[in-house]
C-alpha positions as CSV (number, residue, x, y, z in Angstrom):
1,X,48.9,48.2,138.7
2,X,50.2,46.5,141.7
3,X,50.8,49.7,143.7
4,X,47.6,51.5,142.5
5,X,44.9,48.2,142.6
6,X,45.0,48.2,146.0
7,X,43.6,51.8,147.1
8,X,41.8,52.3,143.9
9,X,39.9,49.0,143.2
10,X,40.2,47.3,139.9
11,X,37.5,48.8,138.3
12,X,38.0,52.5,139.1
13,X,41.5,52.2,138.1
14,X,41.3,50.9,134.8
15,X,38.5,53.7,134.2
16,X,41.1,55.7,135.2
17,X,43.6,53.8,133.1
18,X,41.5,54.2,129.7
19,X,40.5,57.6,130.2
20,X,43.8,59.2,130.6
21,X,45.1,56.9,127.4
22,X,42.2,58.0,125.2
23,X,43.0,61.7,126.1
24,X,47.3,60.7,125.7
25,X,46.4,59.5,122.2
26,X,43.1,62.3,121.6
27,X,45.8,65.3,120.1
28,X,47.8,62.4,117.8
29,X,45.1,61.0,116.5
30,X,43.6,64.4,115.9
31,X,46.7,65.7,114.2
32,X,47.6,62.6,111.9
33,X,43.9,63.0,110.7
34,X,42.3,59.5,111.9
35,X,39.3,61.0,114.0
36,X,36.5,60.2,111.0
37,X,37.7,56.5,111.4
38,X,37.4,56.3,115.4
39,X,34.0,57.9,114.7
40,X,33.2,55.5,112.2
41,X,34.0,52.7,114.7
42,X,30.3,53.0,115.7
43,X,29.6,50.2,118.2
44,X,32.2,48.5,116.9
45,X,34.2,50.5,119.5
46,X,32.6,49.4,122.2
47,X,33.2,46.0,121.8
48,X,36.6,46.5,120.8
49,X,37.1,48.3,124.0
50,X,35.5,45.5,126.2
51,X,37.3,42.9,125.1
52,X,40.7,44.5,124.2
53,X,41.0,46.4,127.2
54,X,38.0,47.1,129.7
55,X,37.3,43.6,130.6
56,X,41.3,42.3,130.6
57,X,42.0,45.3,132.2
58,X,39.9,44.8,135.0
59,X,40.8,41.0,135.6
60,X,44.2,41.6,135.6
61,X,43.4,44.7,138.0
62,X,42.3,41.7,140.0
63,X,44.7,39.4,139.7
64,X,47.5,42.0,140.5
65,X,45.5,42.1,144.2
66,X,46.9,37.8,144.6
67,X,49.7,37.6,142.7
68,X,53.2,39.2,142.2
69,X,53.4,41.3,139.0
70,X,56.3,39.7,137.9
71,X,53.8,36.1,138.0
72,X,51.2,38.0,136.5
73,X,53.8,39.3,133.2
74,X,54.3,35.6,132.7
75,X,50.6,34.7,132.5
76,X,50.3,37.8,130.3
77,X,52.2,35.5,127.7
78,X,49.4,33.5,127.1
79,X,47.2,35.4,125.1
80,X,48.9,33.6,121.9
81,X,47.2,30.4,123.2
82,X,43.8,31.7,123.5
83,X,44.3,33.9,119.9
84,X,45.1,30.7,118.5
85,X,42.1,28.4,119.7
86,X,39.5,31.1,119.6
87,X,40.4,31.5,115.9
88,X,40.6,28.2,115.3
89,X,36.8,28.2,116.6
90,X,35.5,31.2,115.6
91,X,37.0,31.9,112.2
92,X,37.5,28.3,111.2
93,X,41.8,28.8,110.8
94,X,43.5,25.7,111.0
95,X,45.9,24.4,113.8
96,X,49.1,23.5,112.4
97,X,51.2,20.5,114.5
98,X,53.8,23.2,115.8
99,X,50.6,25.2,117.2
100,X,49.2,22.2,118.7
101,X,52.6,21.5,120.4
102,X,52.7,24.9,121.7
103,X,49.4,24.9,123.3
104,X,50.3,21.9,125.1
105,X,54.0,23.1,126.3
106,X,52.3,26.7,127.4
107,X,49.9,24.4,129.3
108,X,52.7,22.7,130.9
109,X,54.4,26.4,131.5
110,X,51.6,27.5,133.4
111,X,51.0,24.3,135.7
112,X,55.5,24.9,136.5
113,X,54.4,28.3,137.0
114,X,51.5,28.0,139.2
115,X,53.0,25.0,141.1
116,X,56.0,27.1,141.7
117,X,54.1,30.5,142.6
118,X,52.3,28.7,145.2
119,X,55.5,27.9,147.2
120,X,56.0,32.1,147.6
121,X,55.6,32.7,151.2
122,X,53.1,35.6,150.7
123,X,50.8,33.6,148.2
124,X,48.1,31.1,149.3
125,X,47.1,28.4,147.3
126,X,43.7,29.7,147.3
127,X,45.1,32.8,146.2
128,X,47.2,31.9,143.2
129,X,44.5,30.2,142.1
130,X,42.3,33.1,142.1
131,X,45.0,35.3,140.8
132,X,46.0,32.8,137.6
133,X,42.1,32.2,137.1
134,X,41.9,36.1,136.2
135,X,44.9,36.6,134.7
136,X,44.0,34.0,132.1
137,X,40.2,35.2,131.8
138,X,42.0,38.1,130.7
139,X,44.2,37.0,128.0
140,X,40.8,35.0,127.1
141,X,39.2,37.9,126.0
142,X,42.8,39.6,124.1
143,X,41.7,36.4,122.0
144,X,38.4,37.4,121.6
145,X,39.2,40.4,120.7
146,X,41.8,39.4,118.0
147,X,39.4,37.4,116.0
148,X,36.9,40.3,116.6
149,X,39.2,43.0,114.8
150,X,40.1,40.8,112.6
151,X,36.7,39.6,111.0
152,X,35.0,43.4,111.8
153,X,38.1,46.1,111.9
154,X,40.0,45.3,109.2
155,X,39.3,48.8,107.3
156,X,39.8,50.7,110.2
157,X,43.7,52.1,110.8
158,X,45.6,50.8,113.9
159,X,45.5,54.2,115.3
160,X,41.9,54.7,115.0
161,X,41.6,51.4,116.5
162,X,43.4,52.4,119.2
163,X,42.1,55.3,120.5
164,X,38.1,54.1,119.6
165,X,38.9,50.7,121.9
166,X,40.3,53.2,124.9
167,X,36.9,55.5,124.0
168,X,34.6,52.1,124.4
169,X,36.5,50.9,127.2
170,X,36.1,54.1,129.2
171,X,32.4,54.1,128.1
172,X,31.8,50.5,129.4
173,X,33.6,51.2,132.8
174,X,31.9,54.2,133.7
175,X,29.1,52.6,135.5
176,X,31.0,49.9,137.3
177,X,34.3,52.6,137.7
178,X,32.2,55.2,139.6
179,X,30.2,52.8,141.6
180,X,32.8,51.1,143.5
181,X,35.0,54.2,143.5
182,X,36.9,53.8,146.9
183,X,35.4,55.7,150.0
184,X,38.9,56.7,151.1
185,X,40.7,59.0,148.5
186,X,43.8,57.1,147.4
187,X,47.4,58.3,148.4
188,X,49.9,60.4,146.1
189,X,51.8,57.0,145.0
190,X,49.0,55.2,143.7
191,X,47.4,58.7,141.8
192,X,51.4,58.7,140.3
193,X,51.0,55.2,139.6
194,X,47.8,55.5,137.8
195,X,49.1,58.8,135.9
196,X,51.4,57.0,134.6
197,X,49.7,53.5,133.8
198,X,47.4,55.9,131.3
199,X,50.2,58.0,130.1
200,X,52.8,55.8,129.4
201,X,51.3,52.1,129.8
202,X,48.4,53.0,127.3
203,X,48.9,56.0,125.6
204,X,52.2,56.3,124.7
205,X,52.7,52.0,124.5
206,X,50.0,52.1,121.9
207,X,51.6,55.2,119.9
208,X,55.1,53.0,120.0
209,X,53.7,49.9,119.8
210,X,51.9,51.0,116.1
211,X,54.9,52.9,115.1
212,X,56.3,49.4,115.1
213,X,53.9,47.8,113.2
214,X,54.2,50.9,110.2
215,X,58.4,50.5,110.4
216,X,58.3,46.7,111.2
217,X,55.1,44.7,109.8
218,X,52.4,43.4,112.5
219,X,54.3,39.6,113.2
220,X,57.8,41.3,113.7
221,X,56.2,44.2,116.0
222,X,54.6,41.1,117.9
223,X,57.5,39.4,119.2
224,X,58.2,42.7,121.5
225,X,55.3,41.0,123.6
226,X,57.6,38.2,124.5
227,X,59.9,40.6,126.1
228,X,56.9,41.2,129.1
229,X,57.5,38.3,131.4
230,X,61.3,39.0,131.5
231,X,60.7,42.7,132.3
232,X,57.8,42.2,134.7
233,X,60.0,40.3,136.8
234,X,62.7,42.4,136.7
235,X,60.5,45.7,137.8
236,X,58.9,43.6,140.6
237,X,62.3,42.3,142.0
238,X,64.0,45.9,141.5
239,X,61.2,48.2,143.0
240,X,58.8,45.9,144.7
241,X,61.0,43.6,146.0
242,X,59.2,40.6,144.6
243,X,61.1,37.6,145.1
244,X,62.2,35.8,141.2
245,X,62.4,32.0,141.3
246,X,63.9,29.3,139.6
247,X,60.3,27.4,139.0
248,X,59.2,30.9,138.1
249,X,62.0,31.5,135.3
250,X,61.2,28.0,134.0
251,X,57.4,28.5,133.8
252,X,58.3,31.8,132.1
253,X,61.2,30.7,129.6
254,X,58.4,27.7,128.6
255,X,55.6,29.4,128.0
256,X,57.0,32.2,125.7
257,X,58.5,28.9,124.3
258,X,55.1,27.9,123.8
259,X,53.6,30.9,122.9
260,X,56.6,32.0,120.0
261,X,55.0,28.0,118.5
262,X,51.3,28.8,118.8
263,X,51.5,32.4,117.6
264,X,54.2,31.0,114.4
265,X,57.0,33.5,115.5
266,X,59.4,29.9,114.7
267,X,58.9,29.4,111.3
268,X,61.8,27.9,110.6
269,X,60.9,24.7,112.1
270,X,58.1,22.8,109.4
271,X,55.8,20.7,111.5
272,X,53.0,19.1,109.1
273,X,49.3,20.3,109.5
């Protein structure tokens, strides 16, 4: 994202993005016999696909243009946090203390994180801001989406799931993907990185990621998320040469803290209700 956003645009690239993982995961889907399901998605899909990937997507699309992708991992490790509220509000599931306590340490992760991120020397104030505004937007809506599937999608197989919220997405970024397509045609890097954000990022993550939840069970597949903030930096710093602080590794190692409470992944500790 952070070599392609720039020449593409946000919103052409995630079209791009979803279209190329919908036609990754097209032939599996096909031959593992879970087309009728996608089909019987309905509209369902296309809500899916906003909130699970078009909209998210996009803001991170955008938040990729202010911050470094390493930063932007780390916010990525918030979705637990909004999963946790937005089911608390939507589908009436109780907060347990340990929950409670992880959405204020995550809280505190972020402010380390953005306080820190704002010392970078090629990030503004004004920027961070505008970068962690959308990164978080975005994880807003992966909790959206969670409590959606979860009420609406249950009968549907994670596969089917998959490859209808790709289908929806691409359907709901057509419009906006065409109509600020860039005037200049992008260069052969960022049409390689794009490739591969569908092939691999999408297509094949998605194909992995459910082969972990059949092998695994959904909570244990989970915890592979709070892997993301330790590999986005490491990517950045190797091939971008994105600088990796100290208040950056704290914000990081405290809000996966936070986010292993508010998602339950530490079990072991018993906090009362």
């Amino acid at each position: 994202m952070r070599i392609a956003a720039p020449e593409f645009g946000p919103a052409p690239l995630m079209l791009m993005r979803c279209g190329i993982g919908a036609l990754t995961l097209l032939p599996v889907i096909i031959w593992r016999g879970r087309l009728r399901g996608v089909l019987a998605m309905g509209h369902r899909a296309l809500i899916v696909g906003l909130f699970n990937s078009a909209a998210p997507f996009v803001l991170f699309g955008v938040a990729v243009l202010f911050l470094p992708s390493g930063l932007m991992s780390v916010l990525n490790a918030t979705a637990p946090f909004w999963t946790a509220l937005i089911a608390y509000a939507w589908l009436r599931e109780k907060l347990t203390g340990m929950q409670v306590a992880g959405l204020f340490i995550g809280f505190v992760g972020v402010s380390v994180l953005v306080a820190g991120g704002s010392r970078l020397p090629d990030v503004s104030t004004g920027d961070m801001v505008s970068g962690v505004a959308a990164a978080l937007a975005a994880t807003l809506c992966y909790g959206i989406s969670a409590s959606y599937v979860r009420r609406h999608l249950g009968d549907v197989h994670p596969l089917a799931n998959a490859l209808g919220s790709q289908l929806g997405a691409t359907a709901c970024l057509l419009v906006p993907g065409l109509w600020f397509w860039p005037a200049v045609m992008p260069g052969g890097s960022a049409w390689g990185a794009t490739i591969v954000l569908g092939v691999l990022c999408t297509g094949l993550a998605y194909l992995l990621f459910f082969r972990l939840i059949q092998s695994l069970g959904a909570a244990r597949a989970m915890t592979v998320t709070f892997a993301i903030p330790a590999f986005g930096m490491l990517w950045g710093w190797l091939f971008l040469d994105e600088p990796v602080t100290w208040p950056m590794l704290a914000g990081a190692a405290i809000i996966v803290l936070g986010s292993a409470m508010t998602s339950g992944r530490l079990r072991r500790l018993r906090w009362p209700a």
